[in-house]
C-alpha positions in Angstrom: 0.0 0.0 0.0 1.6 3.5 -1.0 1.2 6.2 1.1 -0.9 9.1 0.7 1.4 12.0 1.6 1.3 15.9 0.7 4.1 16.8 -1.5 5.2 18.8 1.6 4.4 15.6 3.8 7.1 13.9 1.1 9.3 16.5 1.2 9.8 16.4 5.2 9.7 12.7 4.8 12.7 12.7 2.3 14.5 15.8 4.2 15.3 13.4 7.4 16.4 14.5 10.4 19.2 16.7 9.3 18.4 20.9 9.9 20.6 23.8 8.3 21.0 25.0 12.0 22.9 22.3 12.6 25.5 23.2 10.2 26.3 26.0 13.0 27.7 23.6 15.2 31.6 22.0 14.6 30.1 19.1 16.3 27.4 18.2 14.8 30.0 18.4 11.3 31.8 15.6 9.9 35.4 15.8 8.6 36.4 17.4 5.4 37.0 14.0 3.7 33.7 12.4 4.3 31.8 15.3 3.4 34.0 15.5 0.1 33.1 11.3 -0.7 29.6 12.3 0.0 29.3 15.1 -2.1 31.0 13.2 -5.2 28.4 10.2 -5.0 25.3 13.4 -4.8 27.7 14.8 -8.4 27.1 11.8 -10.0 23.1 11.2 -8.5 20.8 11.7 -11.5 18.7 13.5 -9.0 21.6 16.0 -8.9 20.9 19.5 -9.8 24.5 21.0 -10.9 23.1 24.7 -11.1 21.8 25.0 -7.9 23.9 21.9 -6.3 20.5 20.5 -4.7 19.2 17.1 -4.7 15.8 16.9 -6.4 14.4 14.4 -3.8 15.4 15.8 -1.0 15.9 19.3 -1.8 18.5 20.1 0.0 21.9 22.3 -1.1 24.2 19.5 -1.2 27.4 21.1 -0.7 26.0 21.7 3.1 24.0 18.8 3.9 26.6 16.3 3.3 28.9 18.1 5.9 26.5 17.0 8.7 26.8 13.9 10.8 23.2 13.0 10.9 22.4 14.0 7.4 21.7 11.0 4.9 20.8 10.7 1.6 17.1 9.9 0.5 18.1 7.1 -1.7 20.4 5.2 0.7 23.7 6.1 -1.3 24.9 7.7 2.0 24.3 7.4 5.7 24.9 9.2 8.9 28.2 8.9 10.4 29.5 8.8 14.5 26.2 9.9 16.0 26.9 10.5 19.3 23.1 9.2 21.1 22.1 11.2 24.3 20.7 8.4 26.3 17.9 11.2 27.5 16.7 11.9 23.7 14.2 8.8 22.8 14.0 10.0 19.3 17.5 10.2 18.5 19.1 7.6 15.4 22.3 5.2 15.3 
């Protein structure tokens, strides 16, 4: 059964749990190389806007969102890397 979601509904959906604020924390940032290997699988993503460097699932400017630890990408090519888990934060991801 396919879910019935608003286009905004999809958009959060594919979005995940990264947040641009985060990108204002060195913490919450992963090292320059990772970022760089993401941001070469997203350059060769047919979903890959080279204009605007956004993903066309997700939306997001990739050149930011693969600098963040808990950003993935909405097609699997790429996951989040050393998440640190709060044990008091119920919601937070592996």
């Amino acid at each position: 059964m396919s879910e019935n979601l608003t286009p905004w509904q999809q958009y959060k959906k594919n979005l995940g749990d990264a947040r641009p604020w985060d990108l204002m924390h060195k913490d919450q940032q992963t090292d320059e190389k990772t970022a760089n290997e993401r941001y070469e699988i997203c350059k060769k993503c047919p979903e890959f806007i080279n204009l605007t460097t956004q993903c066309k699932k997700c939306g997001c400017i990739m050149t930011l969102k693969t600098k963040l630890k808990i950003a993935e990408c909405p097609l699997g090519k790429w996951g989040q890397v050393d998440v640190k888990i709060d044990e008091g934060d119920k919601n937070a991801k592996v």
